[in-house]
C-alpha positions as CSV (number, residue, x, y, z in Angstrom):
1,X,27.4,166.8,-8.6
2,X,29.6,169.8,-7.3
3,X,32.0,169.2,-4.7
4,X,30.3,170.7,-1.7
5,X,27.1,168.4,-2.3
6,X,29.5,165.1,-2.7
7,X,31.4,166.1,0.2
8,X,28.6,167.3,2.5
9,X,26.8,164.0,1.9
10,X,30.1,162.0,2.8
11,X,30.1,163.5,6.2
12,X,26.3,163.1,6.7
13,X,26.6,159.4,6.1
14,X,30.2,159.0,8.5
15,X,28.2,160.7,11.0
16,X,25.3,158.3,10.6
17,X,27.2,155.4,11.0
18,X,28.4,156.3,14.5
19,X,24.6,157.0,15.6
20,X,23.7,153.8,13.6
21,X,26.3,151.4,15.4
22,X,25.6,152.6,18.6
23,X,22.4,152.6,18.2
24,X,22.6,148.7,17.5
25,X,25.7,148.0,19.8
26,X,24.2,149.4,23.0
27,X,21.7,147.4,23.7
28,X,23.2,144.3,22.5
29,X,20.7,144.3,19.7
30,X,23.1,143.0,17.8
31,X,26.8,141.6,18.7
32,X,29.8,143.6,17.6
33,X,31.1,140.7,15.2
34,X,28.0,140.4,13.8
35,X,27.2,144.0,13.1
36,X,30.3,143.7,10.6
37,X,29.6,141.2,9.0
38,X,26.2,141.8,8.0
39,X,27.4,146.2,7.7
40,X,30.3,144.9,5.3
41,X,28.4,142.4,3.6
42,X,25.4,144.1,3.0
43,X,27.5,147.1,1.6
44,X,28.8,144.9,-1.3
45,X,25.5,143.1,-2.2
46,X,24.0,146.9,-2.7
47,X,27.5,147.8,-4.7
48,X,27.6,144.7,-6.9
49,X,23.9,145.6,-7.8
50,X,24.6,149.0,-9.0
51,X,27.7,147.6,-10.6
52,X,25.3,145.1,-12.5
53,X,22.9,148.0,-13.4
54,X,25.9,149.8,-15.0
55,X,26.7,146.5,-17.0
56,X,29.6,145.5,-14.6
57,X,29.4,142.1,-12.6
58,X,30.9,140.1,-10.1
59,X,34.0,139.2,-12.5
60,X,34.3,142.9,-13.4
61,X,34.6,143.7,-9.0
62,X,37.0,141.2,-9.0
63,X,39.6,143.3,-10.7
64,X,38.6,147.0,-9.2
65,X,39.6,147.6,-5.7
66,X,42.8,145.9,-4.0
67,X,43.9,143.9,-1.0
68,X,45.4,146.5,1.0
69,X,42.6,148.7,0.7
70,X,39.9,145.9,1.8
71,X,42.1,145.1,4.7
72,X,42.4,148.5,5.9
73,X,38.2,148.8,5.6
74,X,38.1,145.5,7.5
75,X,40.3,146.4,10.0
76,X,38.4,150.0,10.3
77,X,34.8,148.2,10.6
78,X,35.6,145.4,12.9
79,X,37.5,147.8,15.6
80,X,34.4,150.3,14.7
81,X,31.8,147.6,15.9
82,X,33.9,146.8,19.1
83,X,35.0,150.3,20.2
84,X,31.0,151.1,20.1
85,X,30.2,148.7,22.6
86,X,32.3,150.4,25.0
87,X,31.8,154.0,23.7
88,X,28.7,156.8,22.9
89,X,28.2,158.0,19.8
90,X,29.8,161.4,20.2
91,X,32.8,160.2,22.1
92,X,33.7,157.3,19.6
93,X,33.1,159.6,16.0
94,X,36.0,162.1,18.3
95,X,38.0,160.0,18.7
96,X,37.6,158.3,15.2
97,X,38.4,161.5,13.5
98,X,40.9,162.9,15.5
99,X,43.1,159.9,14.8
100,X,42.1,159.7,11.3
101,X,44.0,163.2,11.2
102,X,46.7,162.8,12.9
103,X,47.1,159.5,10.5
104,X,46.3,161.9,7.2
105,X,49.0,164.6,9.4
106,X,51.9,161.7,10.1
107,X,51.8,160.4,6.7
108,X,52.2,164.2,5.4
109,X,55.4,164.5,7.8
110,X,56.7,161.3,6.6
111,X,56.6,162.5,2.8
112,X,58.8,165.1,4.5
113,X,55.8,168.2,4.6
114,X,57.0,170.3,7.3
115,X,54.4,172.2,9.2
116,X,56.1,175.4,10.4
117,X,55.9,176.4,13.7
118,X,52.1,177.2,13.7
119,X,51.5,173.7,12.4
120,X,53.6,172.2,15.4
121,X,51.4,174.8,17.9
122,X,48.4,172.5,16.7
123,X,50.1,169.3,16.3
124,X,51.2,169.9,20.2
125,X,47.9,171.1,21.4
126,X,45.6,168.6,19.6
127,X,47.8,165.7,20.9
128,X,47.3,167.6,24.2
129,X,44.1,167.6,24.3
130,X,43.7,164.1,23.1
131,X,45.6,162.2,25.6
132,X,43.8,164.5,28.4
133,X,40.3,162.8,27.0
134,X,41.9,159.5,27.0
135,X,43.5,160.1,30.6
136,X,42.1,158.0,33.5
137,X,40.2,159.8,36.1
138,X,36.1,161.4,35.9
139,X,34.6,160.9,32.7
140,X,37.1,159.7,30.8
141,X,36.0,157.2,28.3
142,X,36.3,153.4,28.5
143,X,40.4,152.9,27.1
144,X,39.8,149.4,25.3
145,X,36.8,151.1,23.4
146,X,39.4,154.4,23.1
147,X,42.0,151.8,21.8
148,X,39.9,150.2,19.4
149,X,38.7,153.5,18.3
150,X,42.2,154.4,17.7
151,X,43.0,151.0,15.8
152,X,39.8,152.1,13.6
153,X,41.0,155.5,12.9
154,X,44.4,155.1,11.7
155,X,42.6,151.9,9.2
156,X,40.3,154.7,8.2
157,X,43.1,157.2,7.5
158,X,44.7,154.5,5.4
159,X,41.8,153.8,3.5
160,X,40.9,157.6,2.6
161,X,44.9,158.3,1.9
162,X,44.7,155.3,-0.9
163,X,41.7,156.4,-2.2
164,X,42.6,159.8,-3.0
165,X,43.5,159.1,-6.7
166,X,40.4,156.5,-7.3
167,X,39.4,157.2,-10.8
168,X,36.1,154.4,-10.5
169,X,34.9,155.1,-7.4
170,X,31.9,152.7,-7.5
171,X,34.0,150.0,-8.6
172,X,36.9,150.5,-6.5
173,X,34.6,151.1,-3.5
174,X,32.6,147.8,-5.1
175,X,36.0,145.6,-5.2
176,X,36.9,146.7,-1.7
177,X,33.6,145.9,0.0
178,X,33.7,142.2,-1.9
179,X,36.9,141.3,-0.6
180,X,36.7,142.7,2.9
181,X,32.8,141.1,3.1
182,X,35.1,138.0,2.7
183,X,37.7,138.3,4.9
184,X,35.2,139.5,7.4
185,X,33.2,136.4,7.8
186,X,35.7,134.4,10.0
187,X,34.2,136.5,12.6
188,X,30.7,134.6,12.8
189,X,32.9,131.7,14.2
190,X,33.2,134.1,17.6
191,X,31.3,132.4,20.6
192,X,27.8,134.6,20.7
193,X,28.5,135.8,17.3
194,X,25.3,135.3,15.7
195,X,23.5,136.5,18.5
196,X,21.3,139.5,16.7
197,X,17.6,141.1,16.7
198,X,15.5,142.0,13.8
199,X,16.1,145.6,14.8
200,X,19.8,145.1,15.3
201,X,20.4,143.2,11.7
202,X,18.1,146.2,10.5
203,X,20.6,148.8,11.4
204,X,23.6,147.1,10.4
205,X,22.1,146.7,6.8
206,X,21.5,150.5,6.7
207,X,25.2,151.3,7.6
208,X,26.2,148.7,5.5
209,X,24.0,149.3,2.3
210,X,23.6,153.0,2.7
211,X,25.6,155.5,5.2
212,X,28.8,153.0,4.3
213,X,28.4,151.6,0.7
214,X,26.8,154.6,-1.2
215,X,28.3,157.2,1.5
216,X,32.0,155.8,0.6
217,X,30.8,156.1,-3.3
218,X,30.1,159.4,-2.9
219,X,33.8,159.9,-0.7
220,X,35.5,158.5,-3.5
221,X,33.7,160.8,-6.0
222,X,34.6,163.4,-3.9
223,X,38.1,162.9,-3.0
224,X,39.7,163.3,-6.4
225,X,38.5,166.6,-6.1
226,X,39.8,168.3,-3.0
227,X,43.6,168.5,-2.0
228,X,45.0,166.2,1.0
229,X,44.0,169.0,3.0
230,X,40.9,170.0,2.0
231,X,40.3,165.8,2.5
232,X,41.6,166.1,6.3
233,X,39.7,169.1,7.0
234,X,36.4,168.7,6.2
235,X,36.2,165.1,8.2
236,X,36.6,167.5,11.3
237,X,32.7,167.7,10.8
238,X,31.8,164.5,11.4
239,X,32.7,164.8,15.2
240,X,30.2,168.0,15.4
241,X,27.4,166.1,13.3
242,X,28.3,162.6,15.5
243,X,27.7,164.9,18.6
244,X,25.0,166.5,17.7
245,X,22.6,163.6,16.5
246,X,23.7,161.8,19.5
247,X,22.4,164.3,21.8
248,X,19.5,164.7,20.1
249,X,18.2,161.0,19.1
250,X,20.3,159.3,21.4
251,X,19.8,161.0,24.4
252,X,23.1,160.9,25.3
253,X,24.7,163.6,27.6
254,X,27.7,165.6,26.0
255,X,29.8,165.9,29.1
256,X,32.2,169.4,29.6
257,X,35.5,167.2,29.3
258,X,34.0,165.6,26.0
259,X,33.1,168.7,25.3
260,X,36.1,171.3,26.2
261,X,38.7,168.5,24.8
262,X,36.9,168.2,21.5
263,X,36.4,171.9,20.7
264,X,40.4,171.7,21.3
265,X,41.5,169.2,19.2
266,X,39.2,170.2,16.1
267,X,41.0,173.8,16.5
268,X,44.7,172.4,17.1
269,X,44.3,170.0,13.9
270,X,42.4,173.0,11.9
271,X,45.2,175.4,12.7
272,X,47.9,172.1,11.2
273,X,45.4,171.9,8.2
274,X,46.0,175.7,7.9
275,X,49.6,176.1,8.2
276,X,50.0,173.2,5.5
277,X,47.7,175.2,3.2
278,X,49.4,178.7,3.4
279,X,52.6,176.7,3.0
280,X,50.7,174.9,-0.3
281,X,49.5,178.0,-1.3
């Protein structure tokens, strides 16, 4: 499958799973702990089938994937599950996204990229615009779900950064998903942990089997074939998709702060993105 397709896919499905989990999380349909267990379980039953339809099997997961990567995914889907309690749709895929850039951006810096002076324009007016989101007062979202959201972000941006040289994405993506499914289930142990309705379960599977499982397949298909920036830029979708869908199945109201703030950050971290690929180029 082309690029485009593989990557256009991967951002309808990380998009999905913020309308998915606050769908579920809102209500209480389901509790947080819960929610990734059965999103992070679920996702490695459906990969270890397709692994056993390819001829692989549970032994053959056991040696694709690693630790660090499954702890980064756990530690992405478990402050995920929280921070939606606290936060809408729109808000929480923002906030997701702008850290998983600045992550992508910060481990760039560290491998001594240097932006140039238009990249340190964005840098300052997407961090700008980021902490006046997060800054108390009218509107401003709930900071422990913002924290959590944060915590989820930078997991995420870890993830996606190892994964940019997978050469078997369904068994990578398979070995991860086993091993955090495992280190995940601790979490059931929570008091009210278990708590959970039909429809709640429900969505959880469908992040887990589908808009996380096979939408991280298709990411890992698709990242050995764009650059580091490419991989940073497009994910500046998902916010506009998040937003979107949230506005129009969940009802929920984008607010002008939400609103004004977002638009700013996407263009501060696009202009980065941009300076690193004239500098690449």
């Amino acid at each position: 499958m082309h690029a485009a397709a593989l990557t256009a896919l991967a951002m309808i499905a990380f998009a999905a799973n913020s309308l998915l989990a606050r769908a579920a999380l809102a209500d209480a349909s389901i509790s947080a702990p819960a929610y990734t267990v059965v999103r992070l379980v679920s996702g490695a039953l459906v990969l270890l089938l397709i692994s056993r339809a390819r001829g692989g099997g549970l032994k053959a997961l056991a040696s694709r994937g690693d630790w660090p990567s499954a702890l980064a995914l756990f530690a992405y889907a478990a402050a995920f599950s929280f921070a939606y309690v606290l936060l809408g749709a729109a808000t929480g895929a923002l906030i997701l996204f702008a850290t998983v850039q600045f992550t992508m951006i910060l481990w760039g810096l560290l491998r001594k990229e240097r932006p140039g002076l238009r990249g340190v324009a964005g840098l300052a007016v997407a961090f700008g615009a980021f902490a006046w989101m997060l800054a108390p007062g009218l509107r401003a979202p709930d900071p422990l779900g913002s924290a959590l959201m944060i915590v989820a972000g930078i997991a995420w941006g870890v993830y996606s950064l190892r994964g940019h040289g997978a050469v078997d994405p369904l068994g990578e993506t398979a070995g991860n998903f086993l091993r955090a499914g495992l280190v995940c289930l601790p979490l059931l142990l929570l008091p009210g942990a278990t708590a959970m309705t039909g429809g709640g379960f429900g969505l959880a599977v469908v992040s887990g089997a589908v808009a996380s499982g096979l939408g991280y397949i298709v990411w890992y298909a698709a990242l050995p074939l764009l650059s580091r920036i490419q991989a940073a830029a497009v994910q500046l979708t998902v916010p506009v998709i998040a937003a979107a869908g949230a506005v129009l199945i969940l009802s929920e109201a984008l607010t002008p702060r939400l609103a004004v703030s977002g638009a700013i950050i996407l263009a501060g971290v696009a202009l980065v993105i941009h300076a690193r690929a004239r500098k690449a180029s």
